[in-house]
NUVONU-352858 format. One record per residue (C-alpha): residue number from 1; residue in one letter; x, y, z. Coordinates in steps of 0.5 Angstrom, whole numbers, m for minus. Each point is the difference from the previous one (the first is absolute). Layout:
N
NUM, a, X, Y, Z
...
! end
This chain:
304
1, x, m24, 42, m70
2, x, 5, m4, 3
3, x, 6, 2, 5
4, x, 5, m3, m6
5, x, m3, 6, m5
6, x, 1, 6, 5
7, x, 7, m3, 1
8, x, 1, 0, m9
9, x, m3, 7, 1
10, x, 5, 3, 5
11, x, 6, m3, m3
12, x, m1, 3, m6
13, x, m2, 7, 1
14, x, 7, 0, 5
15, x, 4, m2, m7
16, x, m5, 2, m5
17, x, 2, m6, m4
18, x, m3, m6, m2
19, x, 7, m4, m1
20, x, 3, 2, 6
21, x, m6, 0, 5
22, x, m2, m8, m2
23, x, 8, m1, 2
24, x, m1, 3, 7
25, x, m6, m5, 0
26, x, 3, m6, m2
27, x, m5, 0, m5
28, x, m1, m1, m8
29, x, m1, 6, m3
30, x, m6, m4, m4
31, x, m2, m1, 7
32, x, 1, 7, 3
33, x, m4, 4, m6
34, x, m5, m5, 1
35, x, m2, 1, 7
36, x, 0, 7, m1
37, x, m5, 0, m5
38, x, m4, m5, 3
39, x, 0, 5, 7
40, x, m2, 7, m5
41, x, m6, m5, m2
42, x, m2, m1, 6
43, x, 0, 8, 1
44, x, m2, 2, m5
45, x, 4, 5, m3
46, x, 8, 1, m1
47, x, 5, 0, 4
48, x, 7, 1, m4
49, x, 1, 3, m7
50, x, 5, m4, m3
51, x, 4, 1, m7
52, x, 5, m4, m4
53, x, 5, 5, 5
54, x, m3, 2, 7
55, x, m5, m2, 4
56, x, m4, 5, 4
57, x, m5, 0, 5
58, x, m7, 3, m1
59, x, m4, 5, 5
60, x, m4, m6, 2
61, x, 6, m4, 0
62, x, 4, 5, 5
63, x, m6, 1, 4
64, x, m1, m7, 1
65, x, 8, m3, 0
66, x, m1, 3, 7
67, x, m5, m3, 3
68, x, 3, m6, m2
69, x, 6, 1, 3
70, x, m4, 1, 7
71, x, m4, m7, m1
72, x, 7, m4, m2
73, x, 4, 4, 6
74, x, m6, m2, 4
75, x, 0, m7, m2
76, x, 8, m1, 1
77, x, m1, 3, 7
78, x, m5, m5, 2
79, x, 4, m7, m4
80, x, 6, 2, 4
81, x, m4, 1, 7
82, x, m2, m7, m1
83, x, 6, m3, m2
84, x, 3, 3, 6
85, x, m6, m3, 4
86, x, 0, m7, m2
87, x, 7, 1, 0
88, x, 0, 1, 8
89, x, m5, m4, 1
90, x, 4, m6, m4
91, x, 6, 2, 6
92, x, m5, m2, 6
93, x, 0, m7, 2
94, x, m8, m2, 4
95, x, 2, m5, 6
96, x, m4, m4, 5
97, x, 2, m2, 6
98, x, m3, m4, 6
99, x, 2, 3, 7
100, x, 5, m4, 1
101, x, 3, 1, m7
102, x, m1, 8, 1
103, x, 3, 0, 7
104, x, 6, m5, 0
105, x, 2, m1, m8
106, x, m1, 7, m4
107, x, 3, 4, 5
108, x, 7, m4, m1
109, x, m1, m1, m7
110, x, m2, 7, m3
111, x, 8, 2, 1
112, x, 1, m5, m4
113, x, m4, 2, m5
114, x, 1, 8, m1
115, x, 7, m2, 0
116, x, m1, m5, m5
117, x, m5, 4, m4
118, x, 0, 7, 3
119, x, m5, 3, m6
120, x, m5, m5, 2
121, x, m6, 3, 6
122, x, m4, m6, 3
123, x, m7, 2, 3
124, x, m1, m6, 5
125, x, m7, m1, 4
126, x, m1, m6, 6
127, x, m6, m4, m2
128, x, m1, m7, 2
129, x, 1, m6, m5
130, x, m7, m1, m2
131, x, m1, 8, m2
132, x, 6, 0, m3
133, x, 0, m5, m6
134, x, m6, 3, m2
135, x, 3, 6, m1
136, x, 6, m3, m5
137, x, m6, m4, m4
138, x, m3, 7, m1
139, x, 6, 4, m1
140, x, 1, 4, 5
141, x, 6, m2, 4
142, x, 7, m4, m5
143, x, 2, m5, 6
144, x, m2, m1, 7
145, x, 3, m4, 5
146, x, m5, m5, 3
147, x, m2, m7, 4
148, x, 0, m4, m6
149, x, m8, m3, 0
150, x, m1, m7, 0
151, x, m4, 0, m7
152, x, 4, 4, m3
153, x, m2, 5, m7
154, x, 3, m3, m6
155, x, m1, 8, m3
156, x, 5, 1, 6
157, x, 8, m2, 1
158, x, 2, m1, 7
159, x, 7, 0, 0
160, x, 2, m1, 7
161, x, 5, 3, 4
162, x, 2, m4, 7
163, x, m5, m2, 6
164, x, m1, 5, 6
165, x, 2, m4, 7
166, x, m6, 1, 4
167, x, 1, 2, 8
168, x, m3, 1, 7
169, x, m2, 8, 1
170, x, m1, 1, 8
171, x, m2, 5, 4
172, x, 7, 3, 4
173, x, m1, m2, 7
174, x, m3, m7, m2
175, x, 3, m6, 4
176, x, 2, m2, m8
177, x, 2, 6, m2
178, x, 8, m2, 3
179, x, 0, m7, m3
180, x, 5, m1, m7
181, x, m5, m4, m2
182, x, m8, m2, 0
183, x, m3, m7, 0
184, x, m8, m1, m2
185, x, 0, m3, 6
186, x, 2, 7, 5
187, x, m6, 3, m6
188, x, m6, m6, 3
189, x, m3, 4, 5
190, x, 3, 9, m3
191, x, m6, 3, m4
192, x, 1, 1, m7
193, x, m1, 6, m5
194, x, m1, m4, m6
195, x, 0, 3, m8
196, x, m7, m1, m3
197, x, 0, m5, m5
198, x, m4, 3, m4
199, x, 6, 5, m2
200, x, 5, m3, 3
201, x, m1, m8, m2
202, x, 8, m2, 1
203, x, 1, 4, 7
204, x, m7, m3, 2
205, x, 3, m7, m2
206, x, 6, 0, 3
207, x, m2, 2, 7
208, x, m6, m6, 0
209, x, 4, m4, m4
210, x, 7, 1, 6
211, x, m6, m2, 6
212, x, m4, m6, m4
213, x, 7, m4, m2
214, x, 2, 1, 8
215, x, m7, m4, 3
216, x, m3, 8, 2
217, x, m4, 5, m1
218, x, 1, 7, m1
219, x, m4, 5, 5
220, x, m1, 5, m5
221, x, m1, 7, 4
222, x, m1, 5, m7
223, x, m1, m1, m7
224, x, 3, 6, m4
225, x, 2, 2, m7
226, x, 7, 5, 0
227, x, 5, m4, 2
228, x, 2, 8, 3
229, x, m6, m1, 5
230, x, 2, m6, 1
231, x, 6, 2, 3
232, x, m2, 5, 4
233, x, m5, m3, 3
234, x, 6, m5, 3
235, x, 2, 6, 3
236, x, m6, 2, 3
237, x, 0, m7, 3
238, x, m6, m4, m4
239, x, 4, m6, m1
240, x, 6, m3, m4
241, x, 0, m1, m7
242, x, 5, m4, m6
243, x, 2, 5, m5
244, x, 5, 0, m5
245, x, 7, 2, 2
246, x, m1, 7, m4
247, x, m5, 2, 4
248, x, 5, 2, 5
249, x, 1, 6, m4
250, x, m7, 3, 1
251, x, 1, 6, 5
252, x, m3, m2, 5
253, x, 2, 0, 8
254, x, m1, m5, 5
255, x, 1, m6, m4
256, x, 5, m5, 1
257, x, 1, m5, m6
258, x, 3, m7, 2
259, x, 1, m6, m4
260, x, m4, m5, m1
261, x, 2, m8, 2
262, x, m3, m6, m2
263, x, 1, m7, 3
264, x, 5, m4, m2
265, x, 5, 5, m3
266, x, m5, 2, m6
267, x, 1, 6, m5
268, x, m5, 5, 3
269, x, m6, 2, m6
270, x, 1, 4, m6
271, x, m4, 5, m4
272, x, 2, 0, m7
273, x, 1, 7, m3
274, x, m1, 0, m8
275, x, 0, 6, m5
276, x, m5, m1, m5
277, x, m1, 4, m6
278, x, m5, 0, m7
279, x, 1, m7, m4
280, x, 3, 2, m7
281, x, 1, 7, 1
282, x, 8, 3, m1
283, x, 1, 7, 5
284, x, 7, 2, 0
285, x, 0, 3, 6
286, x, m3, m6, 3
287, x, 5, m5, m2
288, x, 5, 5, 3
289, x, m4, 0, 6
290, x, 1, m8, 1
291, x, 7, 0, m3
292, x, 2, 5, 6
293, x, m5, m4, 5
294, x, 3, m7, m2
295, x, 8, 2, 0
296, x, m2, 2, 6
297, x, m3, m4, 4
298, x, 5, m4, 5
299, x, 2, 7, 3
300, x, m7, 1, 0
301, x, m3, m7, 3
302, x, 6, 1, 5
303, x, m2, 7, 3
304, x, m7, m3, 1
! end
């Protein structure tokens, strides 16, 4: 017994005629009959009782005609529950974000993008870079918004955006906290709150890179994960750290954000900043997502 069969059935006993129930269905009138034929042989008895002039339903036929209504009815609510489900879930875009991005990017881009498309619903959540790319090659987030690693996936686009400036955040109240701008060398005796290298390659990178290029070593005081706990043991007192500009952005008292100078009027260090998607796949919400970002990313990068 097919869902196909139960449909014939209803709509010839809402016409009681072969002709015109095979047009509401779309259907030959050789087709119709025969899946009503092969559904009374599936049952086993009559259904309709047909003549040259009328077609009129058995007792078994009308017994059983509303029991298929209920399972065609049932089988329509639950195709439209679907559809608008799938529907629904098409209309959100799955986002990743490092801290920086989620603190100092998103917040000034997600205007930007409900004006644009203000049907699209973005669900957002703050990783780092190396918990965020498995998750884009599992299919669990559309796009994320990373430090491009040096070896990278060729399973992955890394599309990149602009590069982040790193600064100095200091303790309000330190002798550096009132400088514009801070050398490596005012840094060669202050402790240092540094990233893990193991999550944090780049930042970790950066910071002993600065000290190693100016002849010194870094007195690393604190090694931490979250560049929100590294910021907040700034304003405790522990140490300096260089993070990015955005990071400035984190709500976190007690912190002066200095730039960083360095000999010879050299541009301070930078982060790269890439959005990375699954390579070969097309995602309209994601396109729209990247266009929105894209157009916008001098007023972007000039309020950074």
């Amino acid at each position: 017994m097919e869902l196909r069969q139960l449909r014939c059935l209803i709509a010839v006993s809402e016409t009681l005629h072969f002709g015109r129930a095979a047009q509401a269905m779309d259907m030959l009138p050789a087709s119709f009959g025969r899946h009503i034929r092969l559904l009374e042989e599936d049952l086993g008895c009559r259904l309709l009782q047909r003549t040259t002039r009328s077609v009129l339903l058995t007792p078994e036929g009308k017994r059983f005609v509303e029991g298929a209504r209920e399972i065609v009815a049932r089988a329509d609510r639950l195709e439209a529950t679907f559809r608008d489900s799938v529907a629904g879930q098409g209309r959100v875009l799955r986002i990743g974000a490092i801290d920086s991005a989620a603190a100092g990017l998103m917040p000034q881009l997600l205007p930007r993008l409900r004006e644009a498309a203000p049907d699209l619903d973005v669900e957002m959540i703050e990783q780092k870079t190396i918990r965020l790319l498995p998750r884009i090659l599992s299919g669990s987030l559309d796009l994320a918004i990373v430090r491009p690693p040096d070896t990278r996936d060729p399973r992955l686009v890394f599309h990149h955006l602009f590069r982040e400036t790193a600064v100095v955040a200091v303790p309000q109240g330190h002798p550096l906290a009132g400088r514009e701008r801070i050398g490596v060398h005012d840094m060669a005796d202050a402790p240092l709150i540094v990233p893990d290298r193991r999550s944090r390659p780049h930042s970790h990178d950066l910071t002993m890179k600065l000290f190693l290029d100016a002849g010194l070593t870094a007195r690393v005081a604190q090694i931490a994960e979250e560049k929100q706990t590294i910021v907040s043991l700034v304003g405790s007192g522990v140490g300096l750290a260089i993070v990015p500009r955005w990071a400035s952005r984190l709500a976190v008292g007690g912190v002066t954000f200095v730039d960083l100078a360095l000999p010879g009027g050299k541009a301070p260090p930078e982060l790269a900043l890439s959005a990375v998607w699954l390579r070969d796949t097309r995602n309209p919400l994601r396109e729209a997502f990247v266009e929105v970002l894209t157009r916008n990313l001098e007023a972007l990068g000039a309020t950074a």
